[in-house]
C-alpha positions as CSV (number, residue, x, y, z in Angstrom):
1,X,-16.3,-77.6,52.2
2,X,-18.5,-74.7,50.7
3,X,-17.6,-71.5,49.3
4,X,-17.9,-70.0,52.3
5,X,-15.2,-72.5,53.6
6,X,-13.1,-72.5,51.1
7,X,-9.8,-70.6,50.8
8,X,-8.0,-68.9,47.8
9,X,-5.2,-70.8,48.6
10,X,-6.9,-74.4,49.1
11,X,-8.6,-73.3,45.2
12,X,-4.8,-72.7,44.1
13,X,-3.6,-76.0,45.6
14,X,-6.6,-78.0,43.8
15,X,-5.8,-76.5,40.7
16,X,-1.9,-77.2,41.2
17,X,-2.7,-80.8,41.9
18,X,-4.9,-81.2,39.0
19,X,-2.8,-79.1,36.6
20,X,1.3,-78.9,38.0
21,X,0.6,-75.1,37.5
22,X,-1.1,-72.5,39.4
23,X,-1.4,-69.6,37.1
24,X,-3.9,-70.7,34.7
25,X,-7.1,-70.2,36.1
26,X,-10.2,-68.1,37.5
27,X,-12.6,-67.9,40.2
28,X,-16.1,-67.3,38.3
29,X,-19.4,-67.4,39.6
30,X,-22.2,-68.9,37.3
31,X,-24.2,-66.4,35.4
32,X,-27.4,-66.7,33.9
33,X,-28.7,-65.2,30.6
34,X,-31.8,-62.6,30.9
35,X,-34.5,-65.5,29.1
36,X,-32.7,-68.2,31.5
37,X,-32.7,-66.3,35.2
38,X,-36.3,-64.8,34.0
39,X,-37.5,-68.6,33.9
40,X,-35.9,-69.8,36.6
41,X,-36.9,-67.0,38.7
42,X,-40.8,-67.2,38.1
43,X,-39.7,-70.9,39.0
44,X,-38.5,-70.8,42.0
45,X,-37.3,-67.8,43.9
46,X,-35.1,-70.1,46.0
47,X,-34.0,-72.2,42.9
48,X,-32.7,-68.9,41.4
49,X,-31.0,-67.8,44.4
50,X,-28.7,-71.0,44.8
51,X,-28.6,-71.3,41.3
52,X,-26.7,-68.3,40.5
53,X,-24.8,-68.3,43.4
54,X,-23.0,-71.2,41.8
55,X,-18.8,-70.8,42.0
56,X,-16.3,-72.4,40.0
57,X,-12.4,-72.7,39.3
58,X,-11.9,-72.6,35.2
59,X,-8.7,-74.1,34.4
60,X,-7.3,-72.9,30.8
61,X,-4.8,-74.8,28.7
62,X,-4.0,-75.9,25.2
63,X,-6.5,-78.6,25.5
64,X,-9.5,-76.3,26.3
65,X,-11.5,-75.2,29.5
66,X,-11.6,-77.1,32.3
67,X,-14.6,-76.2,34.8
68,X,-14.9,-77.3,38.5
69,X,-17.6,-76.4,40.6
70,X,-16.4,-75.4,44.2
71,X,-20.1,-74.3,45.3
72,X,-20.2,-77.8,47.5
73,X,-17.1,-78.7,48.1
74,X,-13.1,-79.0,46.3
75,X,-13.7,-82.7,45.9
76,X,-13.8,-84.1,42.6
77,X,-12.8,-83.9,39.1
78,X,-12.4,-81.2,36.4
79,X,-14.7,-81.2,33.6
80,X,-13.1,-80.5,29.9
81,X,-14.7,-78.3,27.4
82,X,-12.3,-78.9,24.5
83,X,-11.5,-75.9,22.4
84,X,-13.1,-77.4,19.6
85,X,-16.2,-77.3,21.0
86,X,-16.3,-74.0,22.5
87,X,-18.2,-71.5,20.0
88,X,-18.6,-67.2,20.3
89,X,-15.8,-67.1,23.0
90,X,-16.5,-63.6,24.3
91,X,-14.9,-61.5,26.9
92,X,-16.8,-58.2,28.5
93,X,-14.0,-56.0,31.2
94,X,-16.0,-54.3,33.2
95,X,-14.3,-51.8,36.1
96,X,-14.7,-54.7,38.2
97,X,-15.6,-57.3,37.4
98,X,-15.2,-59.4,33.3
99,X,-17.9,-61.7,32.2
100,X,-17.0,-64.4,30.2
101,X,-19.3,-65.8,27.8
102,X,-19.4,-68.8,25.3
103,X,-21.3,-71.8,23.8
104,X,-20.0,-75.1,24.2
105,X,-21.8,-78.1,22.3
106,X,-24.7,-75.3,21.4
107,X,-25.4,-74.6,25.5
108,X,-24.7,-70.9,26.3
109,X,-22.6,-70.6,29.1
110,X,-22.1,-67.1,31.3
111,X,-19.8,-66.6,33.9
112,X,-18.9,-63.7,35.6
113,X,-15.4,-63.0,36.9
114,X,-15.0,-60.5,39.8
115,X,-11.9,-58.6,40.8
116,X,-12.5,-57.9,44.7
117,X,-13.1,-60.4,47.3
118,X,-11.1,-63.3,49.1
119,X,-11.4,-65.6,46.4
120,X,-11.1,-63.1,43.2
121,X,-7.7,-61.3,44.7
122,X,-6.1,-62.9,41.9
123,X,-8.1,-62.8,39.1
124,X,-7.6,-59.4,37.6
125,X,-3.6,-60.0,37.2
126,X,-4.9,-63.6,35.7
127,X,-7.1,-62.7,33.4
128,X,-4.8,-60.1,32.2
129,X,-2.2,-62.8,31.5
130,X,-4.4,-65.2,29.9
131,X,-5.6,-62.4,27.5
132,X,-1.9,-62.0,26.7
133,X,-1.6,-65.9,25.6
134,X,-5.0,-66.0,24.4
135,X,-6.2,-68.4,27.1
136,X,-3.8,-70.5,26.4
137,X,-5.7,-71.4,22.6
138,X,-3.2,-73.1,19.9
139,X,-5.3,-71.9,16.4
């Protein structure tokens, strides 16, 4: 199913299944940098439309950040982004909404993190306790 089919509770149980653990983790939506959505958008107006309307679970634990995309459908497997790899690990809180911003293997990824919504109830009160373990990150 699509993110429009998808349940807060079906992401929690895919998560749980992957993971044993259900606190973990955040509903993001794929964000684009300004040179990045700029090309894309003179493009294809429609490429850039389903192209940032991308949604994904990220899963973090000692080993790094895992990253599902839940745009299509649940099915599937996590994809790991080792902590070794990951490079400028930035966090922006905004009122509400975080954006979450990183390089892994040189490739600038952006994600943005909302608060509100049917997917995001949770995300606010996880984000908060991730910042309080440091996502999780053994230096």
């Amino acid at each position: 199913m699509g993110l429009l089919m998808n349940t807060a509770n079906e992401v929690a149980e895919k998560v749980k299944d992957n993971f044993n653990d259900d606190e973990n983790y955040l509903f993001a939506l794929k964000n684009n940098d300004v040179k990045t959505g700029l090309f894309k958008l003179i493009l294809s107006k429609l490429y850039y439309t389903m192209d940032s309307a991308r949604s994904f679970i990220l899963y973090f634990n000692e080993k790094g950040i895992n990253e599902k995309e839940i745009s299509n459908t649940l099915k599937g497997n996590f994809v790991l982004m080792p902590w070794n790899e990951v490079e400028d690990f930035v966090i922006d809180i905004k009122n509400n909404k975080a954006n979450l911003a990183f390089s892994h293997l040189g490739k600038k990824l952006l994600y943005e993190i909302p608060f509100s919504g049917a997917m995001a109830n949770k995300n606010k009160n996880m984000l908060e306790n991730l910042l309080d373990k440091n996502f999780n990150r053994i230096d």
